[in-house]
C-alpha positions in Angstrom: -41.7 29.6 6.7 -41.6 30.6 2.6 -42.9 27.8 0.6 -39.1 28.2 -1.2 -37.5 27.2 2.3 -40.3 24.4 2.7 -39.3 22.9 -0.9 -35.3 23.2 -0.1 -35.6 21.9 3.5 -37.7 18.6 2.2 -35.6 18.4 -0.5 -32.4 18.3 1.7 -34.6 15.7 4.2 -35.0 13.7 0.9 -31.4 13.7 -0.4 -30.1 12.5 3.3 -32.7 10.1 3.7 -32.2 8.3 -0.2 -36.2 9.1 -0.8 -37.9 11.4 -2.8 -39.0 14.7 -1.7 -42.8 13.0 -2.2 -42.5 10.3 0.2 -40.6 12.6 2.8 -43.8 14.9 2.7 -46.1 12.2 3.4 -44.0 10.9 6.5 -43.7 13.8 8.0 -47.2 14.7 7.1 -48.3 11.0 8.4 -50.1 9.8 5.5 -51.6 6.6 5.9 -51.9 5.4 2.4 -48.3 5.8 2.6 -46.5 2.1 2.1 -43.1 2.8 3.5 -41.4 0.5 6.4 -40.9 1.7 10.3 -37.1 1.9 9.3 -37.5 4.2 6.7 -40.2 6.2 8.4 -38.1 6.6 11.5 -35.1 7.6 9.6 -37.2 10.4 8.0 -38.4 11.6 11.6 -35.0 11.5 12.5 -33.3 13.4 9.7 -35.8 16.0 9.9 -35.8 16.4 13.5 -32.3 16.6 13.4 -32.5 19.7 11.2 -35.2 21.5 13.2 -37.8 20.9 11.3 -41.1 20.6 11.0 -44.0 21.2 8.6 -46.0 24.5 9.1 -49.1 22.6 9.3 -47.9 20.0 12.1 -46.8 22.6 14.5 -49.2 23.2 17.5 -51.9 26.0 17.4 -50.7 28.9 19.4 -51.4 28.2 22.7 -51.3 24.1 22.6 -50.2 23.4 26.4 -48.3 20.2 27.2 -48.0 18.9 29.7 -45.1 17.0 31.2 -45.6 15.0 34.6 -42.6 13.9 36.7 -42.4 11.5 39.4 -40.4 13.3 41.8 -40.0 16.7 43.7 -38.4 20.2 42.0 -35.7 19.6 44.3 -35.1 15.4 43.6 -34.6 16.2 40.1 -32.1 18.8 40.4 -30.4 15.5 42.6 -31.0 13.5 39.1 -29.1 13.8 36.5 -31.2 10.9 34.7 -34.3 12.6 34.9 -33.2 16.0 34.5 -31.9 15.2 31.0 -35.3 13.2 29.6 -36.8 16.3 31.2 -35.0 18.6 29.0 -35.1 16.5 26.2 -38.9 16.7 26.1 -39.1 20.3 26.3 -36.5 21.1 23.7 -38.6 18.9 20.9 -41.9 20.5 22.4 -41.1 23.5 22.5 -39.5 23.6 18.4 -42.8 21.9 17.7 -44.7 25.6 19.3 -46.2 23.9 22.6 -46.4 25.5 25.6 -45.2 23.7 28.7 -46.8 23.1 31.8 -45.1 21.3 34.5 -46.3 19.0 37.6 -44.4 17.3 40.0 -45.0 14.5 43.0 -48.0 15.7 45.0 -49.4 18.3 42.3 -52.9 18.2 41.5 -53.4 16.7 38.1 -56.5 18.3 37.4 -55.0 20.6 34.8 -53.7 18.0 32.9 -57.4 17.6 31.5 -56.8 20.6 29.0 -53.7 19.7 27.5 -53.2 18.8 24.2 -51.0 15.7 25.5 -49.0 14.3 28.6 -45.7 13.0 28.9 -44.9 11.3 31.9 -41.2 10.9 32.8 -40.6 8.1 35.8 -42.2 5.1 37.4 -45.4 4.7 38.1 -48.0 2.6 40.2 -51.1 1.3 38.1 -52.5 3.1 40.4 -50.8 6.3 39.6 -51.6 5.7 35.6 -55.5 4.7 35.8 -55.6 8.1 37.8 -53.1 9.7 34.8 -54.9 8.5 32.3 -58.4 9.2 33.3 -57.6 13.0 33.1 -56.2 12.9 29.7 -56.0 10.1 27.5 -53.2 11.2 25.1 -50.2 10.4 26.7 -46.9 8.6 26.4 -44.7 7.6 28.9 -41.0 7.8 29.0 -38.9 5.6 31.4 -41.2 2.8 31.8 -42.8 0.2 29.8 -46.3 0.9 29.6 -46.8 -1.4 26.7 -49.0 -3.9 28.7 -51.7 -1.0 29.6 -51.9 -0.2 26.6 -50.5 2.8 26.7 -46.9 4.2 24.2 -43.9 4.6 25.8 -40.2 5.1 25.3 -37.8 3.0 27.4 -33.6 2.1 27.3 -32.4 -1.4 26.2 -31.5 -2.8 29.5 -30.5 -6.0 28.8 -28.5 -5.8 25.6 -25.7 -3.6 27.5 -26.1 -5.9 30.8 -25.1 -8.5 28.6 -22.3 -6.9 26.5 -20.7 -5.9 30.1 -20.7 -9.3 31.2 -19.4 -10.8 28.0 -16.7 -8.5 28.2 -15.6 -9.4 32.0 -16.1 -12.8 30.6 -13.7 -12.8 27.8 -11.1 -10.5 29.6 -11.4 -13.8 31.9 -13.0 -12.7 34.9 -15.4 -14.9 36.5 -16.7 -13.4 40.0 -18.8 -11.4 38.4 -21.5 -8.9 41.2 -23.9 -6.2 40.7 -24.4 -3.7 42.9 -28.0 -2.1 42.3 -30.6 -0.4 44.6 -34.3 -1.3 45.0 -36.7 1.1 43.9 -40.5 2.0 44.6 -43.5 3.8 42.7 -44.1 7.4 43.4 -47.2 6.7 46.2 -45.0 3.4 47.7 -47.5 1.2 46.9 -45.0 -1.0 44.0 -41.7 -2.4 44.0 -39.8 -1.3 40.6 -38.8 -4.2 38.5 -35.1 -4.1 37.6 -34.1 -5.5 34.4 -31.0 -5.3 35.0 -30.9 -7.2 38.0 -33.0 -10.1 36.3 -30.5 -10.2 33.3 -27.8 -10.1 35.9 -28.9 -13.4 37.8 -30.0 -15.0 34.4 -26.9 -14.9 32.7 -24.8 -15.9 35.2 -26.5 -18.8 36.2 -26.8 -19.6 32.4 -22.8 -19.5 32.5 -23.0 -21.7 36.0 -20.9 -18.8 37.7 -24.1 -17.2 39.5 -23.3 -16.4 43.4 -26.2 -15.0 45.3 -23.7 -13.3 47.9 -22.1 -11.2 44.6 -25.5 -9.4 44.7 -25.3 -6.2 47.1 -29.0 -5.2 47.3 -28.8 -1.0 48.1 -30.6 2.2 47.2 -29.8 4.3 44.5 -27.0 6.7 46.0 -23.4 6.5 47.2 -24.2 6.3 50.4 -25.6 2.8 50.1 -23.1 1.8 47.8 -20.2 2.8 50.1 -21.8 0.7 53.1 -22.4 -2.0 50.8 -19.0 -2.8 49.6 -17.2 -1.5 52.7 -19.1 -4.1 54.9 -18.5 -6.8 52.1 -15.0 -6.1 52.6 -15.3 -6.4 56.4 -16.5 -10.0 56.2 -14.5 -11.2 53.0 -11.0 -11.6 51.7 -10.0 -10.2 48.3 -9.6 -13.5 47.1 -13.4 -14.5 47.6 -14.9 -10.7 46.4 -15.4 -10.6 42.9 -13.1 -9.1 40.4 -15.7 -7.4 38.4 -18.9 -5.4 39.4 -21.5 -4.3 37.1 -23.2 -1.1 39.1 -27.1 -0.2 38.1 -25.9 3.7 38.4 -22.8 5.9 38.7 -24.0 7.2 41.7 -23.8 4.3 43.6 -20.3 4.1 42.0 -19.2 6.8 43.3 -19.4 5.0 46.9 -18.1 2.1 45.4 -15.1 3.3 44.5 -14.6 4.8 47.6 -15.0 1.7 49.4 -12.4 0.0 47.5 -9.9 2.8 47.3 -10.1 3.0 51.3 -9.8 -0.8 51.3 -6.7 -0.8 49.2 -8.5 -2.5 46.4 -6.9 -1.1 43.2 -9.0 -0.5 39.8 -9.2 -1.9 38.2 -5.9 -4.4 38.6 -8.1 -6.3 41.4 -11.6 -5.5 40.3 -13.0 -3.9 37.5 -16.1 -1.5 37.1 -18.1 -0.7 34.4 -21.2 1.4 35.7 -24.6 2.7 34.0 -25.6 6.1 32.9 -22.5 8.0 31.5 -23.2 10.5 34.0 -21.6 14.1 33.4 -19.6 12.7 36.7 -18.9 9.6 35.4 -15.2 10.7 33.9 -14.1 13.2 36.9 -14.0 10.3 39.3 -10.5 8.6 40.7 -10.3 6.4 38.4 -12.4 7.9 35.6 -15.9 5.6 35.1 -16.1 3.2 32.5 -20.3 3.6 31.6 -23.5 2.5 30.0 -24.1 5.3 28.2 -27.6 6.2 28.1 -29.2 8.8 25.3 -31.5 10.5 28.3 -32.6 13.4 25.8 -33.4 11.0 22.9 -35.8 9.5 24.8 -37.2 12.7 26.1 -37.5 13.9 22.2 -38.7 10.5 20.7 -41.4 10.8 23.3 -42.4 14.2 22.2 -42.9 12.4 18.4 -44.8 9.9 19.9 -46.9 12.1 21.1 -47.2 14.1 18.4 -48.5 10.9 16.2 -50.7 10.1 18.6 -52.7 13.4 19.0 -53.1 13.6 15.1 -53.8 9.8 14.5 -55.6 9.2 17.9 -58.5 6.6 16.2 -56.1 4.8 14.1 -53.7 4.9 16.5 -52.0 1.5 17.5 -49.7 2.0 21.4 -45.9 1.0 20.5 -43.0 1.1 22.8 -39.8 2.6 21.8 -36.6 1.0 22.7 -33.8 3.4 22.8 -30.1 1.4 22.8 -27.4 2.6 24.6 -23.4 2.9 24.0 -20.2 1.1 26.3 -17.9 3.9 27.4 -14.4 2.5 28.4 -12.2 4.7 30.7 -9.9 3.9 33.6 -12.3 1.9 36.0 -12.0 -1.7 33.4 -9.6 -2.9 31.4 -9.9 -1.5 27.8 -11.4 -3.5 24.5 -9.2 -5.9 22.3 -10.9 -4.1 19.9 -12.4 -0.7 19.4 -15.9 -0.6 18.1 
């Protein structure tokens, strides 16, 4: 890059940002005699990162591999829209900052991972699974599950925040048998259940409210398979009148089942019960009725962990573990009622 492109493209950051074109050089150039707040830092990362760029000096050596570790099979992913997306995420920021990318999925040998520069590891993992992670190479962040408590950065979605706006909104539309529909989950080598927050919110805000029923919680996997069987069986052994007139589903592909369930039970959506699912899957507004959705920002989180990264390769001794909370936005369609208000 010319040094007159450097001096317009940090002068542009600066103007966007409300900061001089000083203080923008030393964020991006993470000076740390700088005396700026997390908010303003992060707005500069995100400005700049926004316009593709990125200071000559912090872009990898030629040759810089990272690598990116994922908790399922080639083929499960294509499955997965989640994943997929973080996945891409992370190698769209790594590969405008000039890494390399090297790849390893469930059952891999790990022993490469030892020469590169950094690791991101997309999924859930046993502390098993880490301790072995992080023993081949240190410098890693990982995106989809809170590693905060091993010490180790990571980059999660808010899961209770939008838990608790859905239910808020069933509330005050004045629905009161509230369910969830979610699936159980376990670590890549089986040995650890996955803790939902989600479900936790769930069952703690309800029972704040006094309107928790432990039979409005249908306990599945993650696919539409289980949620089909789940809701069809419900609707076996219960009368309309007793089922609840809202669910809150942990993923639009269990949604998908669910709303076949209902539809061949002559249960209309969302006049007899509403749904408001999670993920804002590309699916999510071609199904019959269209989905309303958490939507979650799947390639943020896959860039943002990329940054992380990047901070802590060049700041390794100073370096202090944080974990990255990416929020989420309410999509109304046909599947709930629609908002008194718009946002």
């Amino acid at each position: 890059m010319k040094g007159g492109d450097y001096m317009a493209n940090l002068s542009q950051i600066a103007k966007k940002a409300g900061c001089s074109i000083s203080t923008v050089s030393r964020v991006l150039n993470y000076d740390p005699t700088l005396s700026v707040t997390d908010k303003t830092k992060q707005k500069i990362f995100r400005i700049a990162d926004d316009m593709n760029y990125s200071l000559p000096k912090n872009r990898a050596k030629s040759g810089q591999n990272l690598a990116i570790v994922q908790w399922y099979t080639e083929e499960q992913e294509l499955k997965d829209e989640y994943y997929l997306s973080i996945r891409i995420g992370v190698e769209e920021a790594a590969k405008k900052y000039g890494y390399t990318i090297e790849r390893y999925f469930k059952n891999d040998l790990l022993d490469p991972i030892k020469d590169a520069v950094g690791v991101i590891a997309i999924g859930r993992y046993s502390q098993g699974e880490i301790n072995d992670i992080i023993q081949k190479n240190s410098s890693i962040v990982f995106v989809g599950q809170d590693t905060l408590s091993n010490n180790l950065t990571c980059v999660v979605t808010d899961m209770i925040t939008p838990v608790e706006r859905v239910l808020n909104f069933f509330l005050d539309n004045g629905l009161e048998r509230i369910g969830i529909v979610t699936g159980n989950g376990r670590t890549n080598d089986n040995h650890e259940k996955i803790y939902d927050e989600r479900l936790k919110t769930f069952r703690d805000f309800m029972r704040s409210k006094k309107l928790y029923t432990p039979k409005n919680v249908f306990l599945g996997n993650i696919s539409p398979q289980s949620g089909y069987q789940l809701i069809s069986e419900a609707l076996e052994n219960r009368s309309l009148e007793d089922f609840p007139n809202a669910l809150f589903v942990s993923s639009d592909t269990m949604a998908v089942g669910v709303l076949r369930a209902l539809s061949e039970n002559h249960v209309k959506v969302p006049e007899d019960v509403n749904i408001i699912s999670f993920n804002d899957s590309a699916n999510a507004k071609f199904t019959l009725p269209a989905l309303s959705s958490i939507r979650v920002h799947t390639k943020q989180m896959g860039a943002r962990g990329v940054l992380a990264l990047r901070e802590l390769i060049e700041n390794k001794v100073e370096y202090a573990p944080e974990k990255v909370v990416i929020g989420t936005r309410l999509i109304f369609r046909e599947s709930s009622f629609s908002p008194k208000e718009k946002d």
